[in-house]
C-alpha positions in Angstrom: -29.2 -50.6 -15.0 -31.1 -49.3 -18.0 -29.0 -47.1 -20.4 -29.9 -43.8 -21.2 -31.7 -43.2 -24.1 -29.1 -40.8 -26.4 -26.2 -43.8 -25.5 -28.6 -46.1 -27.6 -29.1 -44.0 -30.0 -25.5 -43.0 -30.1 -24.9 -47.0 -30.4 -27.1 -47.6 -33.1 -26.0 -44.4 -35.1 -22.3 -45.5 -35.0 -23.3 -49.2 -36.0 -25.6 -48.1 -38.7 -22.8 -45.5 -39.8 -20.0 -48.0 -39.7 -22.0 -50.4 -42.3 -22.6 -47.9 -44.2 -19.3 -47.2 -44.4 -18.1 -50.9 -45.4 -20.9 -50.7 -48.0 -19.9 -47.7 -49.7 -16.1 -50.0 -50.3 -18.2 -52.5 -52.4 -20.6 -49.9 -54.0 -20.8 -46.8 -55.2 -22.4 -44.8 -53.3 -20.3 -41.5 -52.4 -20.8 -37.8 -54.2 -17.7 -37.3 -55.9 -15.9 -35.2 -58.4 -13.3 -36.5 -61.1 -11.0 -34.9 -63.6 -8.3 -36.7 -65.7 -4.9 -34.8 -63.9 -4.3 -31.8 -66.7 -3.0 -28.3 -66.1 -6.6 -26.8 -65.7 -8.9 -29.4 -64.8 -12.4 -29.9 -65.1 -14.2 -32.2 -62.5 -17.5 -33.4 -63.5 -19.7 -35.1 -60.7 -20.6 -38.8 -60.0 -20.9 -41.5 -57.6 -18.4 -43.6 -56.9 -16.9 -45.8 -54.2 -14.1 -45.2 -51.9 -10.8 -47.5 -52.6 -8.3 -48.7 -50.0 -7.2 -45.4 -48.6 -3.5 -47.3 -47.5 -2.8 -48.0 -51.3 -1.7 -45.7 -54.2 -4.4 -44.3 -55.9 -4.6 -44.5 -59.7 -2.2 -42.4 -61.8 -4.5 -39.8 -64.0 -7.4 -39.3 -62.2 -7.9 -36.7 -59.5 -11.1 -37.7 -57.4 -12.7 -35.3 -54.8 -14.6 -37.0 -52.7 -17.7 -35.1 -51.7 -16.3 -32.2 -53.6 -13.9 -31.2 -50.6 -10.3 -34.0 -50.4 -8.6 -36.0 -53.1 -7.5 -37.7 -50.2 -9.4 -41.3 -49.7 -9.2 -41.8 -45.9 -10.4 -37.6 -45.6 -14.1 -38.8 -48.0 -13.9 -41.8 -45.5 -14.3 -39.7 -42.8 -16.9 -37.6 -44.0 -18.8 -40.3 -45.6 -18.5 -41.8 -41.8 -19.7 -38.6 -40.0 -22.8 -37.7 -42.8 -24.0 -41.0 -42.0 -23.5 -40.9 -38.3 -25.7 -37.2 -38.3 -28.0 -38.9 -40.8 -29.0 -41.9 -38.5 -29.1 -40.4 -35.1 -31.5 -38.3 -36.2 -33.5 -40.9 -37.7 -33.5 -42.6 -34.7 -34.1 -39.8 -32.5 -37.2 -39.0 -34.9 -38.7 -42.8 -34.8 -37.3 -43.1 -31.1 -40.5 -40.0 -30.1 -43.0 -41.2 -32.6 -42.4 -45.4 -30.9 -42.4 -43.4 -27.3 -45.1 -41.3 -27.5 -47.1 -44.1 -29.0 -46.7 -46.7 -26.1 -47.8 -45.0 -23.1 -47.1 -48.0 -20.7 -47.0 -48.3 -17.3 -43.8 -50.9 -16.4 -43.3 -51.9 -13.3 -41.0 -55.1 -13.5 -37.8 -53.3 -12.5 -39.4 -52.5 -9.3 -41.2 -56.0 -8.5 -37.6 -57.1 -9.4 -35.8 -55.4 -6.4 -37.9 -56.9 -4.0 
């Protein structure tokens, strides 16, 4: 049984997300905001990678990731979800242009029955 179209991009756009994810551990790669921990502080933006969200974070430094939670497992999240939105609709945009190129007539399933 052939799956539906959306489940593979679905499948792909979780994979894609997930390594994304895993990536962004070793890289830098997330939008985030840091400020030395003072009374008033003042959070300048950079990029920076997401530490071990099950650890204690460095004494000092407050860092918002994506501008929103100081919390590392919260940016891991939204990192996880921008990327998931990001690549289901790159595949849903090269998934009509690969369609709509190959106009094919297939019919092995139904040889395949007999």
């Amino acid at each position: 049984m052939k799956k539906p179209r959306a489940i593979k991009i679905a499948n792909r756009a979780i994979i894609s997300g997930l390594i994304l994810v895993v990536i962004s551990f070793l890289f830098p790669i997330v939008p985030c905001t840091s400020s030395p921990v003072i009374e008033e502080p003042i959070y300048k933006l950079t990029i920076c990678k997401i530490p071990n969200p099950f650890t204690e974070q460095l004494i000092g430094v407050s860092t918002k990731y994506y501008g929103v939670n100081t919390s590392p497992l919260a940016g891991l999240i939204i990192h996880f979800f921008i990327a998931l939105i990001f690549f289901v609709i790159i595949f849903m945009v090269i998934s009509k242009k690969s369609k709509s190129a190959s106009k094919v007539l297939d019919l092995t399933e139904e040889n395949s029955k007999r």
